[in-house]
N, C-alpha and C positions, 0 to 999 in steps of 0.2 A: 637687715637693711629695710630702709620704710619708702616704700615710692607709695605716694598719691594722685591720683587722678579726678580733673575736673572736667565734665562738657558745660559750655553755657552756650547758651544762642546770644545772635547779635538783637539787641532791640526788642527781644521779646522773654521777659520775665516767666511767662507760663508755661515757655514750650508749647506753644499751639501755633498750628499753621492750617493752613488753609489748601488742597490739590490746588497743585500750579504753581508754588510760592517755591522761592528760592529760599533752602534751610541752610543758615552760615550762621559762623558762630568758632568758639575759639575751645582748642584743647590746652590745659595749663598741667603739667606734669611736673611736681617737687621730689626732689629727690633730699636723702639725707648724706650718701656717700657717693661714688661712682658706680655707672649702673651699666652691662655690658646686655645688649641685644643685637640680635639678627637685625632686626624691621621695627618700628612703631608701625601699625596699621592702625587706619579707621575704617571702619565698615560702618555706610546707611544702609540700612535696611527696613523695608515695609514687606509683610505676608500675611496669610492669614491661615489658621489651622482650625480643624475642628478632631474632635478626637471623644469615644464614649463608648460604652459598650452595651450590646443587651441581652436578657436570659432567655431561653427558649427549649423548652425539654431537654431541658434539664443541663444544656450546653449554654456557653458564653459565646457571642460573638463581637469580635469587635472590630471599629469602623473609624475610620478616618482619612484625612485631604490634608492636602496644603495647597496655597497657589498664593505666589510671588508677586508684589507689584514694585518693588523696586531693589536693586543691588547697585552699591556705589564701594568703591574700592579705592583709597588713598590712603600712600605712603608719606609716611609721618619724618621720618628718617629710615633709610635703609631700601634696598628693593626688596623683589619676591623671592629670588631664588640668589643662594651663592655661586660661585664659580665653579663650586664642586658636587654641588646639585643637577649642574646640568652634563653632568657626564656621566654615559653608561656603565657604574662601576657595582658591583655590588652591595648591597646595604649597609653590611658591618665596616667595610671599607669608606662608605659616604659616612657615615657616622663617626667613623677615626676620625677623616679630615677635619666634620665640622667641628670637632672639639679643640681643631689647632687652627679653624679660618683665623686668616689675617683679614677676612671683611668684617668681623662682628666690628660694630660702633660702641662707645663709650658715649652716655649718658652723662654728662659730670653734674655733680653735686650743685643744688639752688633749684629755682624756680625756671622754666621750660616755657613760652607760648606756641602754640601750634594752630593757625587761622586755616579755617577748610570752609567748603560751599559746595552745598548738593541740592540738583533740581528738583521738585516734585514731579512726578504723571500727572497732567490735567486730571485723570479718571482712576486717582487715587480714593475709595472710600472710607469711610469714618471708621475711626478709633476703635475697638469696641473690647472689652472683657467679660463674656460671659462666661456659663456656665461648663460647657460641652463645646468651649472654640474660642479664638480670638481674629481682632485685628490688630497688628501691633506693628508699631512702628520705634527702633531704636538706634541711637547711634553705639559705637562698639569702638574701644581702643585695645587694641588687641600690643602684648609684649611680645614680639617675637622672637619666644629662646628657643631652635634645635635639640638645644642639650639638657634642656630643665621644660617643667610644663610653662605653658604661655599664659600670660597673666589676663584678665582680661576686665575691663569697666566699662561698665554698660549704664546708659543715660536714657530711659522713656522719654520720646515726645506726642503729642498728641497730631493729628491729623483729620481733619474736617471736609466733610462734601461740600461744597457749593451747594447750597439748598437756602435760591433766594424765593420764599415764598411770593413774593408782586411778578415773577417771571418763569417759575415752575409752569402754573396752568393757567387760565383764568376761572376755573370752574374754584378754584382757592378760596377767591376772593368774594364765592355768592353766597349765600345763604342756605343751610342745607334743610333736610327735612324729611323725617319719615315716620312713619304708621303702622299699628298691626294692631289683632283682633286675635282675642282668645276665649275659647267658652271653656268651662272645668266641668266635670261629669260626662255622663252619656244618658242615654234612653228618655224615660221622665224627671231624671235629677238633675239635666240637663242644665244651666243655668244660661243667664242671655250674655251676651258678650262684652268681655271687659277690654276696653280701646286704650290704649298708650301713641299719645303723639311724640314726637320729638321733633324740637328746633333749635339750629343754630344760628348764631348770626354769619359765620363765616367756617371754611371746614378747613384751615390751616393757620397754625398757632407758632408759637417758639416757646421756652423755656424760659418760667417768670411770669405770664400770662395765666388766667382764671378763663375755664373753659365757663361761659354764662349758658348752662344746658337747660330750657323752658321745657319741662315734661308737661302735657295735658293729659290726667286721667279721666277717662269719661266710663264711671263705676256701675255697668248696669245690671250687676249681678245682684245676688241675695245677699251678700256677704264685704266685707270691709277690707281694703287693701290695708296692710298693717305698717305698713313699710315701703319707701323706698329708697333704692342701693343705686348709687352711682360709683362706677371706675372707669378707668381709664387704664388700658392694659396695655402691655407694650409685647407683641409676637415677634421672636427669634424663631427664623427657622435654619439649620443647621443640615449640610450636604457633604456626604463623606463619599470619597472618590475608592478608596477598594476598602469592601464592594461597595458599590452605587443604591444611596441609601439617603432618607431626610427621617427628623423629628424636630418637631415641633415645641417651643418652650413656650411657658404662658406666663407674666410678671405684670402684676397688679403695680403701679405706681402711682397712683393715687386715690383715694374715694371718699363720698361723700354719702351722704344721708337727709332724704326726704322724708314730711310727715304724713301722715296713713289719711286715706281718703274715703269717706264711709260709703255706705250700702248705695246704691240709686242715687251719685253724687259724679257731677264733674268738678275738676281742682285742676288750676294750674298752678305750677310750682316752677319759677329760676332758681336753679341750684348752682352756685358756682364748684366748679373743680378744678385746683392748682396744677399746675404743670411743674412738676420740677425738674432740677438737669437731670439732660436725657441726652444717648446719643440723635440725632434725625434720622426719620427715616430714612431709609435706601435699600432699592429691592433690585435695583441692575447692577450694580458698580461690582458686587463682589459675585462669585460664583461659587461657593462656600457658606456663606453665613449674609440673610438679609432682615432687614426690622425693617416690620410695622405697627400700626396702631389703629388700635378699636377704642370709643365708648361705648359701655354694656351699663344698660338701664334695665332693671332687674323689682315687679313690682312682685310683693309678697302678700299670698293668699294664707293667713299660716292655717289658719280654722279647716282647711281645705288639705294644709303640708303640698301645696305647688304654686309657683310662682309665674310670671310672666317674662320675657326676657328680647330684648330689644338692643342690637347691635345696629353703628352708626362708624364706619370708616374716621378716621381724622391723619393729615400728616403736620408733623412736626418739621420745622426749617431752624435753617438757621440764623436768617435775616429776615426780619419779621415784614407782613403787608406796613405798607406806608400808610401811618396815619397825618392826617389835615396837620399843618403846622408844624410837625417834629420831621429829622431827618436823623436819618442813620447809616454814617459811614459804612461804605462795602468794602470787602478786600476786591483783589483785581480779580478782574470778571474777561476772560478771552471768546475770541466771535472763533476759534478752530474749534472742531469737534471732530471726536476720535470714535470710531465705531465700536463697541468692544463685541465681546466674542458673543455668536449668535445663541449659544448655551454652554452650560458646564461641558459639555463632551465635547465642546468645539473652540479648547482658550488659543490664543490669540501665540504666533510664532514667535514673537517679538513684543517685549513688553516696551510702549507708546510712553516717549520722553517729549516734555513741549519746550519749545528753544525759551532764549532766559529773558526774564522778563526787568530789565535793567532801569527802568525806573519805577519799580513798583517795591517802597518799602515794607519791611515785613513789620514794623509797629502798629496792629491793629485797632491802636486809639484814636480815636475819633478829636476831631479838632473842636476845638472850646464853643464854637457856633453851634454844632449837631446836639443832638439827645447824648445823655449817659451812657458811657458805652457799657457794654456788659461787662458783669463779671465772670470769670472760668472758674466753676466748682465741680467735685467729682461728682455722680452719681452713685446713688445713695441704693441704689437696687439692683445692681449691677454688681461683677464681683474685681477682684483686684487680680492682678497678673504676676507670675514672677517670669522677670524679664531675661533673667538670667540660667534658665531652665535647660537650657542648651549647650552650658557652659562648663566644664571640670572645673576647672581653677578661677572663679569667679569674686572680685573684689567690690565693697560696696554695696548700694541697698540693694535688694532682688524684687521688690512687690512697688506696682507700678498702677497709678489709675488714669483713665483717661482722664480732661477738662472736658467741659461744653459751654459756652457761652448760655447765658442767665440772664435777660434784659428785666430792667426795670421802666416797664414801658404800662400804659393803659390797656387792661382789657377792652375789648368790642363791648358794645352795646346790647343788651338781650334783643332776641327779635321780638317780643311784647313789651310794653310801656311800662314802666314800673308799678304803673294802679294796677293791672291785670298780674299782679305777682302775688303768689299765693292766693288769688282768687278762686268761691268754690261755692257752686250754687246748688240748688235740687234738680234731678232730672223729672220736672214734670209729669212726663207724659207716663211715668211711672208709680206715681201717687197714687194711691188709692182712695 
């Protein structure tokens, strides 16, 4: 016998949602002959697990959580329990019966529609599939047989923070900046100190954006910076509940390269660095697994074998600062806020559902007046999931990636003039 299973959503091709949004959408079920079950179920579900292990004299330990943000339960046809399930009778005896219920249902032969809707948590966090953990969000249609294993098809959807950069912070939107000083040697070999500026025009981006990063070398050593290394690194940190435990993941997702700056010389350099889909940051929403981001400016003494190295915060959103002239469709944006739990050892009694938001469509396209809307690509450095890992009798794809929205919008502005780009003069006062 061939039964197949479809989920699609309503209105949205990607499977991406946004916390908040109302996820509906239809289940189509084809059958080729008559199909007998307990229950059709659907199950939504959102959690997040992390799971790894590590060596230590000579022993393994291993470490891992879960924690839940959302459980949705609908019957498809059929309820939860038969008539003969709820009575105190012995196992082998409930098991006789169900294989003579008069509740099982007949599936008949053709094509099936089954139309469902489930709320999001406002303070649902992002998507995520790494390494040592996920965030994963799936719809499940479960066959309910007693008497044979239950069948089950399982559908990834993506799920997004609210990470509107123009209302995160305002410190977003200024101009960032910083400095350090390095000398190389000791005693008389000492050499004088080699200075790395860094500026940006703004310290929050989105994905599709060129970070415009101005490094100023001001080189007042003996010796010639040979190189320099720009990235943009994306920090997972990963939190297992027995035992109580983190580490740390480090993933380079983008880099660039600056040209070497001689002996007793200052150089300024705009270096752009691409952003690509990524999930945004978020470091409160989950109590399991949080990303952030660093750029690491990295200047190379090789003559020397040591380098200088220069870290700069940056967050990632998902609705970008407003530029002059363009606008960019938001999803619904709510004025409630839900406290979450005050730490990991402290989650919340009752996972927070926000009432429905009935005129808020879920087509995230933007109307023909606004800017381009994004497009939703996987992440490319990130790993794939399988969705169906929990499952015996599993029908259907199993390996699942998130989306993230990708604007094709204009980079910011360097914060030096374009004349002063790659500009690089003598340090004077060092001439002999």
């Amino acid at each position: 016998m061939v039964v197949t299973c479809e989920i699609s959503f309503d209105n949205n091709r990607h499977g991406t949602f946004y916390a908040g949004q109302l996820v509906s959408g239809c289940v189509t079920l084809k059958c080729d002959r008559p199909k007998e079950v307990q229950a059709v179920l659907l199950k939504v579900v959102g959690y997040s697990i992390t799971k790894w292990s590590e060596k230590s004299l000579g022993s393994t330990k291993l470490y891992a959580g879960r924690e839940d943000y959302l459980s949705s339960n609908t019957y498809l046809v059929g309820s939860e329990q038969s008539e003969y399930e709820n009575k105190s009778w012995p196992g082998p005896l409930i098991y006789f019966y169900l294989l003579l219920d008069n509740n099982r249902h007949t599936i008949q032969a053709g094509v099936h529609n089954y139309n469902f809707a489930c709320q999001l948590p406002y303070q649902c966090p992002s998507s995520f599939e790494g390494r040592h953990g996920c965030i994963r969000y799936i719809a499940k249609v479960l066959l309910v047989r007693p008497w044979k294993l239950d069948q089950a098809y399982t559908q990834g959807f993506t799920v997004l923070k609210m990470l509107d950069l123009n209302f995160d912070t305002p410190q977003l939107r200024l101009a960032a900046h910083s400095e350090g000083y390095r000398t190389f040697c000791c005693g008389p070999c000492k050499t004088d100190p080699l200075k790395l500026e860094l500026h940006l025009p703004q310290a929050g981006y989105v994905p599709g954006q060129r970070i415009p990063v101005t490094v100023v070398v001001v080189n007042n050593t003996s010796v010639a910076v040979s190189e320099l290394r720009l990235c943009l690194v994306m920090l997972v940190r990963y939190y297992s509940v027995t035992p109580e435990h983190s580490r740390v993941e480090r993933i380079i997702i983008s880099r660039a390269k600056g040209d070497s700056v001689l002996k007793q010389c200052t150089r300024s350099l705009t270096i752009d660095l691409p952003i690509p889909s990524t999930p945004p940051t978020c470091v409160e929403l989950s109590n399991l697994i949080q990303i952030a981001y660093q750029l690491e400016v990295e200047a190379l003494v090789k003559s020397l074998r040591e380098q200088q190295l220069m870290v700069m915060p940056v967050t990632i959103g998902t609705i970008p600062l407003a530029v002059s002239g363009m606008v960019v469709q938001q999803p619904p944006r709510r004025s409630a806020h839900y406290e979450g739990p005050v730490s990991r050892r402290d989650p919340p009694g009752e996972l927070p559902l926000v009432a429905a938001l009935g005129s808020v469509p879920n087509d995230l396209t933007p109307s023909p007046t606004d800017a381009d809307p994004p497009k939703y690509e996987e992440s490319k450095h990130t790993q794939k999931g399988n969705i169906n890992e929990e499952e015996v009798h599993a029908f259907g794809v199993n390996e699942f990636a998130p989306l993230y929205p990708v604007y094709s919008i204009p980079s910011p502005t360097p914060v030096l003039s374009a004349n002063a780009q790659n500009a690089g003069f003598v340090n004077q006062s060092f001439v002999k």
